[in-house]
N, C-alpha and C positions, 0 to 999 in steps of 0.2 A: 092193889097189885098182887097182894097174895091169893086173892080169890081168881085173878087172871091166871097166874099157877098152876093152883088148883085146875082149873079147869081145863089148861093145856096138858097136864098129867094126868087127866083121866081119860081125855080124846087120845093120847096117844099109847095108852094101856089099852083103850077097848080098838082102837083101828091094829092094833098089833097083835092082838088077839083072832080078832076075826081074820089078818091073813094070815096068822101062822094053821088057824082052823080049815081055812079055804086052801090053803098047802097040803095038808095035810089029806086031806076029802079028794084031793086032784092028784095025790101020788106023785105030789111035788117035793123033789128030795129037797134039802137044805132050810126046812120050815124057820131055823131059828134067827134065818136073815129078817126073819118079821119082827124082829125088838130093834135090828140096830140102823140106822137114820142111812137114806141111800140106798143102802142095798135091801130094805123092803120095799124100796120101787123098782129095784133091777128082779126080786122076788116076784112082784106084780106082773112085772114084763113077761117073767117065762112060764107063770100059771098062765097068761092068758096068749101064750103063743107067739110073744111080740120078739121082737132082736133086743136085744143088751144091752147097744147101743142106744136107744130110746130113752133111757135115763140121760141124756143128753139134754133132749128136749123139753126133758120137764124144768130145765132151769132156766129157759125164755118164755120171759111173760107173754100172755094169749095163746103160747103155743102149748103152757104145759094145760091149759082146759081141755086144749081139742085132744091132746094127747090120754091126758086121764080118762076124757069118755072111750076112746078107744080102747084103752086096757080095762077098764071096768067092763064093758061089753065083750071082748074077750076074755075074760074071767068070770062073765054070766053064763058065756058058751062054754065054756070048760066044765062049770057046775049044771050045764043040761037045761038051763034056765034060758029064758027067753033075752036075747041082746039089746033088745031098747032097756032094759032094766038100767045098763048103764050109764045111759040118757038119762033118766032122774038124778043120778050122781051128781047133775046141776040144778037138782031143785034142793032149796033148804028144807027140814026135815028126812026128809026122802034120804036124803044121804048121810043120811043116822042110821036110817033102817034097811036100805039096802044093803050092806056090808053082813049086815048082821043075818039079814034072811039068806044070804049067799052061803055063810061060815056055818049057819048051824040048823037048817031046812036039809030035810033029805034031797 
């Protein structure tokens, strides 16, 4: 159980990180909503152009998938990157590395 922990507290150090970095790089004021639980999804909402309301949605099951590729692909258009990036957001691995090449790739 502690290594399950562990490893919830590093996925939630490094995804907090890369969008307080991805805040930051997009001129997105109130970066430091990216530590606290919630409002780094209402954070995600307004890097990637979405309504507010939208953190809504992510709290119905099947709906919060379709909704995360939507704001990842929006937050890939914000960084100047190409929007299917966000679409891997549902492949495993992939969605290790795309956050990370968003937050810290020119």
């Amino acid at each position: 159980m502690g290594v399950f922990w562990f490893i919830w507290l590093l996925t939630y150090i490094y995804m907090g990180l890369t969008v307080f970095f991805i805040a930051n790089k997009t001129g997105t004021s109130d970066a430091w909503m990216a530590w606290v639980p919630v409002l780094n999804i209402y954070l995600m909402c307004k890097i990637a152009g979405k309504p507010g309301w939208w953190v809504v949605l992510f709290f119905i099951p099947l709906v919060n998938v379709v909704m995360g590729v939507l704001v990842w692909m929006g937050i890939a258009e914000a960084r100047n990157k190409p929007a299917w990036l966000g679409v891997l957001m549902l492949v495993p691995i992939a969605n290790i590395v795309i956050p990370a090449h968003l937050a810290f790739s020119e």
